[in-house]
Gaussian input, Z-matrix of N, CA and C with variables (Angstrom, degrees):
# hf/3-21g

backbone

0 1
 N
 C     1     B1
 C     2     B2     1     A1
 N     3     B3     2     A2     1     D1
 C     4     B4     3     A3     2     D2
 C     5     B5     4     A4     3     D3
 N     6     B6     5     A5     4     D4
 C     7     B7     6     A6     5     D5
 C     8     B8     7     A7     6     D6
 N     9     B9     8     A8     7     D7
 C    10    B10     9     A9     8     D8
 C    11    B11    10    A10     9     D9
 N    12    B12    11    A11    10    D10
 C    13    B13    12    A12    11    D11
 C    14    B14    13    A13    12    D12
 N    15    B15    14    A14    13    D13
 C    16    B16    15    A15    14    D14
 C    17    B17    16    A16    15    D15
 N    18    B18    17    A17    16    D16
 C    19    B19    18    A18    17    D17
 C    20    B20    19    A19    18    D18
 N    21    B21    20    A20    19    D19
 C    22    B22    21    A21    20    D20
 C    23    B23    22    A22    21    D21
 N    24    B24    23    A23    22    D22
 C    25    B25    24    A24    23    D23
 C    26    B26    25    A25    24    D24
 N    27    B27    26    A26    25    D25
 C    28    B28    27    A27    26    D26
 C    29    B29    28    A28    27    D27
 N    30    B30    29    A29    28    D28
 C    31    B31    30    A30    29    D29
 C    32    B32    31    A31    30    D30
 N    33    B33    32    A32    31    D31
 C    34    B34    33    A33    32    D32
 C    35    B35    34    A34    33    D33
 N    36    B36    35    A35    34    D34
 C    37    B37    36    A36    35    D35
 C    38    B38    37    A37    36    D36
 N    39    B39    38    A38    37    D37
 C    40    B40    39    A39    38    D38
 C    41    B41    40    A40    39    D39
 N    42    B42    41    A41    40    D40
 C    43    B43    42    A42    41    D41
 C    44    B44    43    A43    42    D42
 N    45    B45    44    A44    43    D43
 C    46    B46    45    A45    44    D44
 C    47    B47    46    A46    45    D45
 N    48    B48    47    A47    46    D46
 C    49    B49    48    A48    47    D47
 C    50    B50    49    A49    48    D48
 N    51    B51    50    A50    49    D49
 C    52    B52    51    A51    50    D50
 C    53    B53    52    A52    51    D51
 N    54    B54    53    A53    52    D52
 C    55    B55    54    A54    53    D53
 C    56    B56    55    A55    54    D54
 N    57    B57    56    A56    55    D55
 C    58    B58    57    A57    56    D56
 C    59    B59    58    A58    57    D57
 N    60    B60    59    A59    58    D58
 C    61    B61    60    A60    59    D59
 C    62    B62    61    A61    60    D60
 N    63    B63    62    A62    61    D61
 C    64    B64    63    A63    62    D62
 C    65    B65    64    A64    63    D63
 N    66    B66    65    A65    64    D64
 C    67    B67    66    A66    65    D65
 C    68    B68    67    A67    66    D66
 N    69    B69    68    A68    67    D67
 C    70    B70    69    A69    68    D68
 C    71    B71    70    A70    69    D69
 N    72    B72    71    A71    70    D70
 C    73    B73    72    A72    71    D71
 C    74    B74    73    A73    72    D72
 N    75    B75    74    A74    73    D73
 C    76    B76    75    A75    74    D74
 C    77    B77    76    A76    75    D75
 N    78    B78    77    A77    76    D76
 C    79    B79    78    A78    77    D77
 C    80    B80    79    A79    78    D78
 N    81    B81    80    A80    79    D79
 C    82    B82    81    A81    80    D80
 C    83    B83    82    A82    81    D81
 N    84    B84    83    A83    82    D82
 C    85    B85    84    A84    83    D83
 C    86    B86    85    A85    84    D84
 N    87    B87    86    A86    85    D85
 C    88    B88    87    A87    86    D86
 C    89    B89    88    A88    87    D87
 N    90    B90    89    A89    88    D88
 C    91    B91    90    A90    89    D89
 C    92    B92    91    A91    90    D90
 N    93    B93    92    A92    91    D91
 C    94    B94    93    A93    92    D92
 C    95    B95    94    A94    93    D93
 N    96    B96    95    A95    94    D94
 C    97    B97    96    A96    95    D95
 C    98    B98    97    A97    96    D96
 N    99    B99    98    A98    97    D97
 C   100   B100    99    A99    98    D98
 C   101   B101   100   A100    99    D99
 N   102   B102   101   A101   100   D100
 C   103   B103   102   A102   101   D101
 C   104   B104   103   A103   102   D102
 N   105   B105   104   A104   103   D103
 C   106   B106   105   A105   104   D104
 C   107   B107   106   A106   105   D105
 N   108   B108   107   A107   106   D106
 C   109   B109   108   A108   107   D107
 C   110   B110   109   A109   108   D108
 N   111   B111   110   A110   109   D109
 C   112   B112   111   A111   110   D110
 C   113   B113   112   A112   111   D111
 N   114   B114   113   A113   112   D112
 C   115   B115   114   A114   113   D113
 C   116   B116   115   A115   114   D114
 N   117   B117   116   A116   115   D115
 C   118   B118   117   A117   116   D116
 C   119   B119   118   A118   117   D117
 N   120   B120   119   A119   118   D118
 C   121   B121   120   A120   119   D119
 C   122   B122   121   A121   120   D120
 N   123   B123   122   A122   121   D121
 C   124   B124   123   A123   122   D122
 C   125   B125   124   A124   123   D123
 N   126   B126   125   A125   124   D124
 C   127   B127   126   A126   125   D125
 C   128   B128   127   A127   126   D126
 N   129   B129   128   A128   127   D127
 C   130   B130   129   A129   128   D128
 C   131   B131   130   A130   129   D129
 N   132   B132   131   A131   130   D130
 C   133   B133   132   A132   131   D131
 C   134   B134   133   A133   132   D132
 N   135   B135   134   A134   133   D133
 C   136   B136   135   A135   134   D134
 C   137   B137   136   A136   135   D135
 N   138   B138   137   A137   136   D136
 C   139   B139   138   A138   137   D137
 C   140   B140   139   A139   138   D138
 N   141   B141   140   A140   139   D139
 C   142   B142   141   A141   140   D140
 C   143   B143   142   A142   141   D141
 N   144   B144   143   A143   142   D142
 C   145   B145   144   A144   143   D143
 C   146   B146   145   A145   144   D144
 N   147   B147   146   A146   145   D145
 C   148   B148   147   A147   146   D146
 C   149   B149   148   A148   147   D147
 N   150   B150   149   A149   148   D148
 C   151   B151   150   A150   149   D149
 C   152   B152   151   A151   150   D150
 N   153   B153   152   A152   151   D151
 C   154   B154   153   A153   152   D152
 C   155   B155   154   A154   153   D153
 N   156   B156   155   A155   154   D154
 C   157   B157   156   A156   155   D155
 C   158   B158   157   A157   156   D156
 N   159   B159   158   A158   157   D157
 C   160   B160   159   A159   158   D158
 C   161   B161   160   A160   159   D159
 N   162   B162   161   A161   160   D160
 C   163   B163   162   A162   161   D161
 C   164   B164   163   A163   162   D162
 N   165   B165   164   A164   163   D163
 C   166   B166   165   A165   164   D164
 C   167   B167   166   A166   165   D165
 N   168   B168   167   A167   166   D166
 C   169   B169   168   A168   167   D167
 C   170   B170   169   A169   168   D168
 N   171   B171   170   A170   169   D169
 C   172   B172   171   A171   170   D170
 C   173   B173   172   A172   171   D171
 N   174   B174   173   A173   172   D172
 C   175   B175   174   A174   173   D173
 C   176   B176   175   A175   174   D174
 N   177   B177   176   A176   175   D175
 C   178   B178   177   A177   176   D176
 C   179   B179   178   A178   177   D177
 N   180   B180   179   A179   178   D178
 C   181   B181   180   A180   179   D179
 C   182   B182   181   A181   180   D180
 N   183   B183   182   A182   181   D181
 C   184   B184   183   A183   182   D182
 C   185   B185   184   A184   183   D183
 N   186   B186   185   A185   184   D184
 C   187   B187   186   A186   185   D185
 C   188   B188   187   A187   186   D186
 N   189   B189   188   A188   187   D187
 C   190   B190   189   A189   188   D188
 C   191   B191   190   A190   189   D189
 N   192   B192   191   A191   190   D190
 C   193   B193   192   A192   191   D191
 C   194   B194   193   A193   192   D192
 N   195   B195   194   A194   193   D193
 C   196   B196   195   A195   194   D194
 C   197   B197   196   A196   195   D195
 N   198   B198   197   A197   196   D196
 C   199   B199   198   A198   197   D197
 C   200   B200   199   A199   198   D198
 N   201   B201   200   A200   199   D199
 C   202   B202   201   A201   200   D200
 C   203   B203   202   A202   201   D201
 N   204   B204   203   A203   202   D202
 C   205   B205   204   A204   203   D203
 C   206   B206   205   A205   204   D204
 N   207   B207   206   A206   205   D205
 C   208   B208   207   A207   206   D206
 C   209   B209   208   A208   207   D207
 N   210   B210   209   A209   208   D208
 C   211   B211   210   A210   209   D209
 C   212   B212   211   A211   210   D210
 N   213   B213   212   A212   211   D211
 C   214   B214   213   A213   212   D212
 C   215   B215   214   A214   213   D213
 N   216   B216   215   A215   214   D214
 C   217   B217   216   A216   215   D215
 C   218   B218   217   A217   216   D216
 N   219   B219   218   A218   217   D217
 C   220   B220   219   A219   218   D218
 C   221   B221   220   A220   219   D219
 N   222   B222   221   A221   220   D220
 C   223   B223   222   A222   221   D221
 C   224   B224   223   A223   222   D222
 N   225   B225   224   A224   223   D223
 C   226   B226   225   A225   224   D224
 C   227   B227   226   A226   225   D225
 N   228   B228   227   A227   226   D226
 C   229   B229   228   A228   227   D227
 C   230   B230   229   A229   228   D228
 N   231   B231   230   A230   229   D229
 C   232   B232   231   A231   230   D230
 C   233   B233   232   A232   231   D231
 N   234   B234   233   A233   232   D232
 C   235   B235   234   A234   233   D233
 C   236   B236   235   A235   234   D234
 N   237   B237   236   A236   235   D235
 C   238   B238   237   A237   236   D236
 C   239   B239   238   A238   237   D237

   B1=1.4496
   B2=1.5291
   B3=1.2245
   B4=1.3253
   B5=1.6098
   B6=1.3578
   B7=1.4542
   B8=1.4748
   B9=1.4558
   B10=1.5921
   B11=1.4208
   B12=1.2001
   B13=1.8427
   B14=1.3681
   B15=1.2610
   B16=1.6926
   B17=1.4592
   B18=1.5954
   B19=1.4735
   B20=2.2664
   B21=1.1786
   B22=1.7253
   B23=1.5106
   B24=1.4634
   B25=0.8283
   B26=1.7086
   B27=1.4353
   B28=0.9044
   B29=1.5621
   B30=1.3546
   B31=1.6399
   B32=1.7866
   B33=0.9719
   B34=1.8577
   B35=1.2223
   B36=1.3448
   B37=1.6748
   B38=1.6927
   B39=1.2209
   B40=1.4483
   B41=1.6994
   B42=1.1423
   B43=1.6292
   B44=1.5345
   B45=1.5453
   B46=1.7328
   B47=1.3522
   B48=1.3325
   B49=1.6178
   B50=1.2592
   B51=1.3453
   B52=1.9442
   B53=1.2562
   B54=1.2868
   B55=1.4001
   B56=1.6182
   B57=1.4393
   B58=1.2165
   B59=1.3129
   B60=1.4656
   B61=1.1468
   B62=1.5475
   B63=1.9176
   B64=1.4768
   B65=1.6099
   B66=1.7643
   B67=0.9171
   B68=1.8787
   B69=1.1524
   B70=1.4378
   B71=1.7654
   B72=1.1360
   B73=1.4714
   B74=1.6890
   B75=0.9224
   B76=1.9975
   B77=1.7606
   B78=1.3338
   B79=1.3598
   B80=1.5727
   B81=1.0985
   B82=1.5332
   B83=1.7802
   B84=0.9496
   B85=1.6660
   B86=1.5898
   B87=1.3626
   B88=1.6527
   B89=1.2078
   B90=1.6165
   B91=1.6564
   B92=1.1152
   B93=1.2549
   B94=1.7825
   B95=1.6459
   B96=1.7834
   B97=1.4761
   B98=1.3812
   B99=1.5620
   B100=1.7936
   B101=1.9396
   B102=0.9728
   B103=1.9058
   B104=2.2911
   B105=1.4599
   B106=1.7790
   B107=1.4351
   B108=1.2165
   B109=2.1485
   B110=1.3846
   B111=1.5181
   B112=1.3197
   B113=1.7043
   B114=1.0719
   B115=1.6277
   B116=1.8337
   B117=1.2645
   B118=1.3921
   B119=1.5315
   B120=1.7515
   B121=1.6364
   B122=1.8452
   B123=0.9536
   B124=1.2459
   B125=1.8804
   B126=1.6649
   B127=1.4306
   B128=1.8484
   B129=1.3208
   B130=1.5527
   B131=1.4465
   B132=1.5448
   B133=1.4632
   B134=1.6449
   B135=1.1715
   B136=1.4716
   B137=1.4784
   B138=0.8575
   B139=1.4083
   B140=1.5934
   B141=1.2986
   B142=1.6735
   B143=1.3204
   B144=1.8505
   B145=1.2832
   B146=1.8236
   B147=1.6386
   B148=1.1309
   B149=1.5701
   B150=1.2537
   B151=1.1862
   B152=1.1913
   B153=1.2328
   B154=1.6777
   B155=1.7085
   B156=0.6852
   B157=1.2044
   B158=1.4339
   B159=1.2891
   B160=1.6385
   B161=1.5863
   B162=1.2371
   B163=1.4355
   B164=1.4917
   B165=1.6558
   B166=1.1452
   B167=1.1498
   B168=1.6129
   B169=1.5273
   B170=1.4566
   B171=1.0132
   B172=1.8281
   B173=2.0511
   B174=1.5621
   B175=1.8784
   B176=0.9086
   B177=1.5955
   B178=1.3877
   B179=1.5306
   B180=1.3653
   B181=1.2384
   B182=2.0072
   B183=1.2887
   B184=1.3853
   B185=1.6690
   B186=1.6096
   B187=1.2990
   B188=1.7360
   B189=1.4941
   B190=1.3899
   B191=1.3945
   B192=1.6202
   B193=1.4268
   B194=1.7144
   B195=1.6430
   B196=1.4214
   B197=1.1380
   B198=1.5792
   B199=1.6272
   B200=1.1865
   B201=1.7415
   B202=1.6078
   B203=1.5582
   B204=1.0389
   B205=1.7305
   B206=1.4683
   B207=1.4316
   B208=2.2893
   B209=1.0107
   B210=1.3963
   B211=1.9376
   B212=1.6875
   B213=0.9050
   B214=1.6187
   B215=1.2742
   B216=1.3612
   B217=1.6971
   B218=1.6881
   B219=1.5834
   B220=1.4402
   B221=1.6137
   B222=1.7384
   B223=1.8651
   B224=1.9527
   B225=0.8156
   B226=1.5895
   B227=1.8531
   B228=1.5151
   B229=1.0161
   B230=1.4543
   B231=1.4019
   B232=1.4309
   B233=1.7603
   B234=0.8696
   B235=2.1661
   B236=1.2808
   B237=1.5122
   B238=1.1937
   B239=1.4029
   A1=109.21
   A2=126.55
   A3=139.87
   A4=122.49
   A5=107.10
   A6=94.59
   A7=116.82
   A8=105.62
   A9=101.22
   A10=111.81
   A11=117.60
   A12=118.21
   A13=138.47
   A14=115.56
   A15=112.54
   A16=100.15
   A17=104.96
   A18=89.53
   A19=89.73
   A20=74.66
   A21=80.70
   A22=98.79
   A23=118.05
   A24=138.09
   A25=112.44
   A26=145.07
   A27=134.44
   A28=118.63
   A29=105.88
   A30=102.62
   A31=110.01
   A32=92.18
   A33=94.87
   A34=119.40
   A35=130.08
   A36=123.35
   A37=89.73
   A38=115.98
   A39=97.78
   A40=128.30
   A41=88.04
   A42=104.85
   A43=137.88
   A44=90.37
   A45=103.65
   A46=133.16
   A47=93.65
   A48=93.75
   A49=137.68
   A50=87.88
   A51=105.82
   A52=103.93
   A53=132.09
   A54=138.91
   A55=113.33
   A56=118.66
   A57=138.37
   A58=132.27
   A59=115.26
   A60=113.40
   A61=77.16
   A62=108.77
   A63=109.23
   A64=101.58
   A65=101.28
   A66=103.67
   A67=132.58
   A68=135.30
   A69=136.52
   A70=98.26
   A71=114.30
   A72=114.33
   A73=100.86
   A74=95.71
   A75=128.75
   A76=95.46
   A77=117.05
   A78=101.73
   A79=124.27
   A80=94.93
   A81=119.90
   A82=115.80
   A83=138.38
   A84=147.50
   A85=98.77
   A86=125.21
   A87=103.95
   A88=135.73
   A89=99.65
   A90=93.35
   A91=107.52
   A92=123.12
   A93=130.76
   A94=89.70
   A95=117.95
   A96=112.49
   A97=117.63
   A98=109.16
   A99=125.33
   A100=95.81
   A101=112.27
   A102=112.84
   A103=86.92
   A104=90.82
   A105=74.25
   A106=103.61
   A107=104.99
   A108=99.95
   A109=94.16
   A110=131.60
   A111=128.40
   A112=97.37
   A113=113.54
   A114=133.10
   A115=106.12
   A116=102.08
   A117=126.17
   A118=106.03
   A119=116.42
   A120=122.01
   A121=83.30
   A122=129.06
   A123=121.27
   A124=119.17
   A125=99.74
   A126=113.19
   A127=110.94
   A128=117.32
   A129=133.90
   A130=82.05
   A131=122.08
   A132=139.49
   A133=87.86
   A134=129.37
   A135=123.46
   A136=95.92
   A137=129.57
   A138=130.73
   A139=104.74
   A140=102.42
   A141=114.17
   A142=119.36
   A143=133.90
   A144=125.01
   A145=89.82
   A146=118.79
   A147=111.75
   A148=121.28
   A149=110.34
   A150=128.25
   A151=111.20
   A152=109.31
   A153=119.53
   A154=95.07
   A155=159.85
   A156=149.84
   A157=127.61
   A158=103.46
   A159=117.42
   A160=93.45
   A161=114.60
   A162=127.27
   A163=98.00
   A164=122.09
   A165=128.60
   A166=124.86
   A167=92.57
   A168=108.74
   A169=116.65
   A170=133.52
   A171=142.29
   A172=76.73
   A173=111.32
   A174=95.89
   A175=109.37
   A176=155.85
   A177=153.65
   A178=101.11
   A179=114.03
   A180=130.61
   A181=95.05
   A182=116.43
   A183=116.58
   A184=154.80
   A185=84.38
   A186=124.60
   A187=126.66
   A188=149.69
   A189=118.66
   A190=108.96
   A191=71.25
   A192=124.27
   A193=134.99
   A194=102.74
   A195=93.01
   A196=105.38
   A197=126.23
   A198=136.47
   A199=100.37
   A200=108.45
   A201=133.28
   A202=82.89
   A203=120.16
   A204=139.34
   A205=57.49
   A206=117.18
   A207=144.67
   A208=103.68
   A209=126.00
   A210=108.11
   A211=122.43
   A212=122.31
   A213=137.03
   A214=118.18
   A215=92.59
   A216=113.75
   A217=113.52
   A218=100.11
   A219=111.55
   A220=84.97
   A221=92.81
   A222=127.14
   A223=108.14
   A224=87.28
   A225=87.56
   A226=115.64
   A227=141.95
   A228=112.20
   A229=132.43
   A230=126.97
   A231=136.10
   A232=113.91
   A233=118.35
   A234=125.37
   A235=99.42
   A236=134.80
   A237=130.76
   A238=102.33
   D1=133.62
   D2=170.79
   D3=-70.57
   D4=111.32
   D5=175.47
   D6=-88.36
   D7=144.49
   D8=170.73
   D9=-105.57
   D10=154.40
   D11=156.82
   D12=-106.85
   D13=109.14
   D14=-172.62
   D15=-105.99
   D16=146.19
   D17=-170.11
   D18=-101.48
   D19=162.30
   D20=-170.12
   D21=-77.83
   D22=173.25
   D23=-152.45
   D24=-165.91
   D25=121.31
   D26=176.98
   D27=-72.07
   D28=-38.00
   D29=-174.52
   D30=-129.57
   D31=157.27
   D32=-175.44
   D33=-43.36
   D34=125.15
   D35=-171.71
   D36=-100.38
   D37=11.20
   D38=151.20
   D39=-127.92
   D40=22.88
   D41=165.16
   D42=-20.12
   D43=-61.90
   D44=161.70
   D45=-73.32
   D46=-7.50
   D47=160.41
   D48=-110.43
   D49=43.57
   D50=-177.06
   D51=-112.40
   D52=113.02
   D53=167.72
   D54=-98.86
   D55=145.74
   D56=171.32
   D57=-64.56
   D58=113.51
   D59=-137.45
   D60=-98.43
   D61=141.83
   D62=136.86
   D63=-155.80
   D64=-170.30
   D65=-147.38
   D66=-52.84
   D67=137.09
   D68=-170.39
   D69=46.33
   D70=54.28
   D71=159.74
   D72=-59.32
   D73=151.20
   D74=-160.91
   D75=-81.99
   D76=-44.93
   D77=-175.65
   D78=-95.58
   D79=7.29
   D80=177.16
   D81=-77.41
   D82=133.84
   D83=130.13
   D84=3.41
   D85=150.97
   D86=126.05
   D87=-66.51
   D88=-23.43
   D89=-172.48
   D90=-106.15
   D91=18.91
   D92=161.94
   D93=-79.88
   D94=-55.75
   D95=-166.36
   D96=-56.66
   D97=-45.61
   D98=176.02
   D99=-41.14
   D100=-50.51
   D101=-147.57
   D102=-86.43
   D103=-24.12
   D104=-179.44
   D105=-83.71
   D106=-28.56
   D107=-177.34
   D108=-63.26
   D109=-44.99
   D110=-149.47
   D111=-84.81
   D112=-15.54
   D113=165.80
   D114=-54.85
   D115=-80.55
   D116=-171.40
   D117=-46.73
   D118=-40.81
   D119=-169.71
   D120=-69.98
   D121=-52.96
   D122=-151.38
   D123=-78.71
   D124=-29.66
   D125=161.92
   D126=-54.65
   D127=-62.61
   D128=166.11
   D129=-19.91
   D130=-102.14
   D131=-129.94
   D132=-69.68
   D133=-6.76
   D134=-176.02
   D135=68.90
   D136=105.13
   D137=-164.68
   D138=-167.15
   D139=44.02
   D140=-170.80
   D141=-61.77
   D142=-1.02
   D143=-178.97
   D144=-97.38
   D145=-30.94
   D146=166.63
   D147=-43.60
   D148=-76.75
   D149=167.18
   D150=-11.69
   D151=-80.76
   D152=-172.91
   D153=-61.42
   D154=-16.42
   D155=147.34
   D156=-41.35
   D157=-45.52
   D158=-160.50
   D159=-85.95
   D160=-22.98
   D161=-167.50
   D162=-64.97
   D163=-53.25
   D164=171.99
   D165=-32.35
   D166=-60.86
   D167=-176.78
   D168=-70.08
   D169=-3.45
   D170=-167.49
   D171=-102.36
   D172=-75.79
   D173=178.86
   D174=-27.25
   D175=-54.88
   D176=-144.91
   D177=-80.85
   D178=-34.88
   D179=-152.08
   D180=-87.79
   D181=-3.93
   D182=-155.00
   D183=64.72
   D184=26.04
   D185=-168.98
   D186=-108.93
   D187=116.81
   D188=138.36
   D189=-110.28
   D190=157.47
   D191=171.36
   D192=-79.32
   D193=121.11
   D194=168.60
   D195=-149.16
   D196=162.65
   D197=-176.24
   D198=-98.51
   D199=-179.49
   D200=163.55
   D201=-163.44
   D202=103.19
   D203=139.43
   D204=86.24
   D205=-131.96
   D206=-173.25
   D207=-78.16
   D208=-24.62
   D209=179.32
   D210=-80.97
   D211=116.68
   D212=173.10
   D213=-80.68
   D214=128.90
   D215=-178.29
   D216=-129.47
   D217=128.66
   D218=-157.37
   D219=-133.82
   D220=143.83
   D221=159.93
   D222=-120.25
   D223=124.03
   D224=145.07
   D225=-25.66
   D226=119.77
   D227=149.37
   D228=-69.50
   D229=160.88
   D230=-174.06
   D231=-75.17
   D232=101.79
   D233=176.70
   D234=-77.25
   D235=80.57
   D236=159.88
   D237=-90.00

């Protein structure tokens, strides 16, 4: 088995590239925006197996995902 080394890091070195997601944001898909509203209804109702679902579907979509309490914050993911 191959070991790899990452060196740690306390806080996200991709931090700044998380923008705030709301509704029909401009740099967004529609159907990246459709799956984050349908995100957000389901965060509200606490509906966390939803959630984590939609989360999937936003990865598929070429996207992550992260919260603060209901607000969502999205980057581009990285294609190395």
């Amino acid at each position: 088995m191959q070991k790899r080394s990452y060196p740690w890091v306390n806080a996200d070195p991709h931090a700044t590239e998380f923008h705030r997601w709301v509704p029909d944001a401009p740099d967004l898909s529609p159907a990246a925006n459709s799956v984050f509203n349908a995100r957000a209804i389901a965060l509200e109702k606490k509906h966390t197996e939803d959630a984590d679902d939609l989360r999937t579907e936003i990865a598929k979509l070429g996207y992550v995902v992260r919260e603060e309490g209901q607000r969502q914050y999205w980057r581009a993911a990285k294609t190395e």
